[in-house]
LOVO-736278 format. One line per 5 residues: number of its first residue (from 0); their letters; for each residue x, y, z of C-alpha. Coordinates in steps of 0.5 Angstrom, whole numbers. Layout:
<atoms>
NUM = a = X,Y,Z; ...
</atoms>
This chain:
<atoms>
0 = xxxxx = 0,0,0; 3,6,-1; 4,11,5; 1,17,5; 6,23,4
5 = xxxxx = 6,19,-3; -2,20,-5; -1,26,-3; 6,29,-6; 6,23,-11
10 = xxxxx = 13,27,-15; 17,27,-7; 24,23,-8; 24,23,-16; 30,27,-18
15 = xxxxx = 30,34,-17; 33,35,-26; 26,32,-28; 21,37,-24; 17,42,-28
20 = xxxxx = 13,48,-25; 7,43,-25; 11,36,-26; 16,32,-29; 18,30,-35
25 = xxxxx = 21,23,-36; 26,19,-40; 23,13,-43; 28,8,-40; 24,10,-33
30 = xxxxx = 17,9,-36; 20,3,-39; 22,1,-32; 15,2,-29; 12,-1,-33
35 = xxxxx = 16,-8,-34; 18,-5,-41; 11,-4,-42; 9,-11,-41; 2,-13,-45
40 = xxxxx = 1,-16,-38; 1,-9,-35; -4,-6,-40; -11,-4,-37; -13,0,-43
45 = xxxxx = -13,1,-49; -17,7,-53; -17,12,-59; -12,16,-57; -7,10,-55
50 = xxxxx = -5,4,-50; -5,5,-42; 0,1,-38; -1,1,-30; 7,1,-28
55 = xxxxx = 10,4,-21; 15,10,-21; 22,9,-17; 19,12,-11; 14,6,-11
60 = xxxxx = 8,11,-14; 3,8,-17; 1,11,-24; -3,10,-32; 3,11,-37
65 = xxxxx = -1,12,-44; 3,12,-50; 0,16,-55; -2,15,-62; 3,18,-66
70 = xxxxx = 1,25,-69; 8,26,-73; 5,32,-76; 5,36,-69; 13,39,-67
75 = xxxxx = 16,37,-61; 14,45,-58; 7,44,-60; 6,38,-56; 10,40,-50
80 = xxxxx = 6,47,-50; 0,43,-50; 2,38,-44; 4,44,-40; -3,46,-41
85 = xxxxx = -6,41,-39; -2,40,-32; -4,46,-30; -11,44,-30; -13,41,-23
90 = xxxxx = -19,39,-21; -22,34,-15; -26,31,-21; -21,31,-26; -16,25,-26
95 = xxxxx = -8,28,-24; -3,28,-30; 3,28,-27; 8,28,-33; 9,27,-39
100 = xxxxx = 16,23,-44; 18,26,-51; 23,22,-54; 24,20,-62; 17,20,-64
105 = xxxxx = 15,16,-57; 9,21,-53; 7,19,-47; 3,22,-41; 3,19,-34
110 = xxxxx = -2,20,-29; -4,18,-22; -7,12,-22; -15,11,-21; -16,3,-17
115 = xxxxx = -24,3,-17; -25,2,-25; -29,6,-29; -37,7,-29; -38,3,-34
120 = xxxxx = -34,-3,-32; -39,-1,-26; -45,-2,-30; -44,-7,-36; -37,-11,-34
125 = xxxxx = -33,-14,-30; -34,-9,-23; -41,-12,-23; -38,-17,-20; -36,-13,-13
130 = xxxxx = -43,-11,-13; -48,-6,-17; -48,1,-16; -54,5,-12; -58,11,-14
135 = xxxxx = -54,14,-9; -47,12,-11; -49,13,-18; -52,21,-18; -45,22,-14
140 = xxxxx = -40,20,-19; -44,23,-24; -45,30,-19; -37,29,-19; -37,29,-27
145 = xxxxx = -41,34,-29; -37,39,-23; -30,37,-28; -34,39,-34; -36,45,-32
150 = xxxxx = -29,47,-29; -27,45,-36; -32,49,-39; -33,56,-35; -27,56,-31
155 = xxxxx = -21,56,-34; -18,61,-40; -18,57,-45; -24,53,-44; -23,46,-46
160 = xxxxx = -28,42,-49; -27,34,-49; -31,31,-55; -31,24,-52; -35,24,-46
165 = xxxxx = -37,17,-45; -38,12,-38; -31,8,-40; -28,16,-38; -31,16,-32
170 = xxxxx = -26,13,-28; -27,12,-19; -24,12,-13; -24,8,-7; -30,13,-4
175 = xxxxx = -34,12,-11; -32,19,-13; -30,21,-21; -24,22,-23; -25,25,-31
180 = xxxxx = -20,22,-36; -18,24,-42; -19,32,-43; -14,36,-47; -13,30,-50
185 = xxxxx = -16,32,-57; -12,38,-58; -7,36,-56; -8,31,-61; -9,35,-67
190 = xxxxx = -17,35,-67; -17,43,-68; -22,45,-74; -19,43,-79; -17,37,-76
195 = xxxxx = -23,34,-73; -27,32,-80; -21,29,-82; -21,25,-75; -27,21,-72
200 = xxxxx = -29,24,-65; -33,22,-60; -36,15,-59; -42,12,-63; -48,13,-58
205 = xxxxx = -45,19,-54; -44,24,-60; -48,30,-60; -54,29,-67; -51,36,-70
210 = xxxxx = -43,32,-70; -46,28,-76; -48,35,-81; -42,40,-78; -36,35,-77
215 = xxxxx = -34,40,-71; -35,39,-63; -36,45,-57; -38,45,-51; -45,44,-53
220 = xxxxx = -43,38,-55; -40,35,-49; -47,36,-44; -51,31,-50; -46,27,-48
225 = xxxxx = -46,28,-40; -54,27,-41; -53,20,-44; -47,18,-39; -53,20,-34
230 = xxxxx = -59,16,-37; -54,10,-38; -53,10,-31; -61,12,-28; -62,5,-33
235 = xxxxx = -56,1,-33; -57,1,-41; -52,1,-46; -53,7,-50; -54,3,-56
240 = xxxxx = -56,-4,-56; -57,-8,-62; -59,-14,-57; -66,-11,-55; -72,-10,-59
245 = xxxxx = -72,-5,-65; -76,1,-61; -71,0,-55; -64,0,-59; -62,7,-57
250 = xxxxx = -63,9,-51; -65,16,-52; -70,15,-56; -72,10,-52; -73,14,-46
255 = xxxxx = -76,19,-49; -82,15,-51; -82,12,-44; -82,19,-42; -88,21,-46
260 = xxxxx = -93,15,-44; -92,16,-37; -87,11,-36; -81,13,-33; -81,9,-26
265 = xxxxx = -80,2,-31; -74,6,-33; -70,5,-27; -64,0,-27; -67,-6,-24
270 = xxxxx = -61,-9,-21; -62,-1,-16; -63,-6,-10; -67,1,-8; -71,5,-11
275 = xxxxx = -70,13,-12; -76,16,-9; -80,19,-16; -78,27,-14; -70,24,-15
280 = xxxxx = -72,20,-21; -76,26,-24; -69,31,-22; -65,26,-27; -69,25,-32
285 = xxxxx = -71,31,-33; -64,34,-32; -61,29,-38; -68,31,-42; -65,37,-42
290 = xxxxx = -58,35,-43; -60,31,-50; -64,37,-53; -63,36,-61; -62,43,-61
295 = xxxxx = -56,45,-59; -57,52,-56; -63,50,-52; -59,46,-48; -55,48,-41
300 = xxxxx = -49,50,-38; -46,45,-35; -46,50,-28; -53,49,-29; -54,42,-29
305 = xxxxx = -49,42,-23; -54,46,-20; -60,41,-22; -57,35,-19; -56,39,-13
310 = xxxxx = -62,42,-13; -68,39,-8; -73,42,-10; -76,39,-16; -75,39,-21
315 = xxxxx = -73,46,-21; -76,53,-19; -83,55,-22; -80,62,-25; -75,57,-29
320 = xxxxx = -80,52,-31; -85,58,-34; -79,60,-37; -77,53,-40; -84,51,-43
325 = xxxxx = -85,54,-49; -79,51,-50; -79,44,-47; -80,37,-51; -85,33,-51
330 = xxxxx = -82,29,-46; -80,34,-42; -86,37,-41; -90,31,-38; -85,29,-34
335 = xxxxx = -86,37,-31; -94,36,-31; -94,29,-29; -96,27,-22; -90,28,-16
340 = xxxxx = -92,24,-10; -94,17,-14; -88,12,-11; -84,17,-5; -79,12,-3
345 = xxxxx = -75,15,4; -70,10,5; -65,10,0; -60,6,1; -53,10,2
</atoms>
């Protein structure tokens, strides 16, 4: 077990030459070294924009070593100045990057190392074997998620969009807190505009409807993804499932019908030992409805839908629903109408 001067000063011990302002740069031969040179036994991932190895520095820090795609358009001071970018980027929510290897045509990045799994292998994989997720374990990971994006968003100079919002990027810690993985990635990739239509961004099920006609992602886009990663965890569903019958293959159109024939308690996740009380229910369908929004600019801010998870008072103040109305879906607006003490349930399980 790495002790606690190492969880909280996870650089100490390293040698001082390799110290950034915010991290480290390592040769390749320490990655190699941490990672049983790169071992296929230590891979733990292995994604669009590279492979991630788990490995241990010389200081016996834990850490995710991933070796990047290589972009061999990008110069080595474009590369460094986009890493040095996303080191200064801290937030609770937001997986660490710790430093980074620039070697030859070798790019990697190395970040604190996340031991519970990720939402999705809590959901549909291998985690399940531990035990299913609560409703309340659930809103919290995905109260963490949205507090990361819209720091991303709304709190820092420049913004930074991820374009690729999915539960396999949410990973969890020990307390079930959520750590964001990837962001930065896609510029520090080369997917700027005129790059991006070149490059598939994103991942089929979670990908905004306008990327199909414009070829570019913002931050508009990432809040349609965050409403599909939320209604993915209130059903336990995948977002798009070819095993389930015609009507219910996507998972948003499937709510959205479910929603509109007053069906939205047959929704829940039946392997959720509690139930949600039917206010809780309604909060989250309603903040996705609003997150899945085919028209991009009806859509909120992530600080907002921050606020609506938080909120207790559902599903939001009357002045915000009058103001919403003339522009809610069909969906939204039964589930506003629809009756809100049907199914209370207190005791939810912690």
């Amino acid at each position: 077990m790495v002790d606690t001067e190492l969880s909280i000063r996870p650089m100490s011990g390293l040698p001082e030459f390799s110290q950034l302002g915010w991290g480290h740069w390592f040769t390749l031969r320490d990655l190699q070294v941490a990672t049983n040179r790169f071992s296929k036994d230590n891979i733990i991932g292995d994604g669009g924009y590279g492979v991630v190895y788990q490995g241990h520095l010389i200081n016996g820090t834990p850490v995710a070593v991933k070796k990047l795609l290589n972009n061999p358009g990008q110069a080595d001071k474009d590369f460094r100045v986009e890493v040095e970018a996303i080191g200064h980027v801290r937030h609770k929510n937001l997986v660490r990057l710790l430093g980074y290897c620039m070697e030859g045509t070798q790019r990697m990045l190395v970040y604190e190392y996340v031991n519970n799994g990720n939402l999705e292998q809590w959901l549909h994989g291998g985690m399940r074997q531990h035990g299913y997720l609560t409703w309340e374990a659930r809103m919290k990971i995905l109260l963490g998620t949205a507090k990361a994006l819209a720091y991303l968003h709304e709190a820092i100079e420049p913004k930074v969009v991820h374009r690729d919002i999915k539960s396999s990027n949410i990973l969890i810690d020990n307390n079930f807190n959520a750590k964001l993985s990837d962001f930065g990635l896609a510029k520090l990739l080369g997917a700027g505009k005129s790059y991006i239509t070149t490059r598939v961004m994103g991942t089929f099920g979670y990908v905004a409807p306008e990327y199909a006609n414009s070829g570019l992602l913002n931050e508009k886009s990432d809040v349609y993804s965050f409403g599909v990663v939320l209604l993915e965890a209130i059903t336990g569903r995948d977002p798009v499932d070819h095993g389930r019958p015609e009507n219910e293959v996507n998972l948003v159109e499937w709510l959205k019908t479910m929603v509109a024939r007053r069906r939205s308690e047959e929704v829940v996740d039946p392997m959720i030992e509690t139930r949600p009380s039917t206010s809780a229910l309604k909060r989250g369908l309603l903040t996705a409805l609003r997150c899945v929004d085919p028209d991009a600019d009806k859509r909120p801010k992530m600080s907002q839908v921050v606020r609506m998870l938080e909120s207790e008072e559902y599903p939001m103040p009357r002045q915000d629903r009058r103001h919403r109305r003339g522009g809610a879906g069909e969906g939204e607006s039964q589930m506003e109408n629809s009756d809100t003490d049907r199914n209370e349930n207190p005791d939810t399980k912690q």
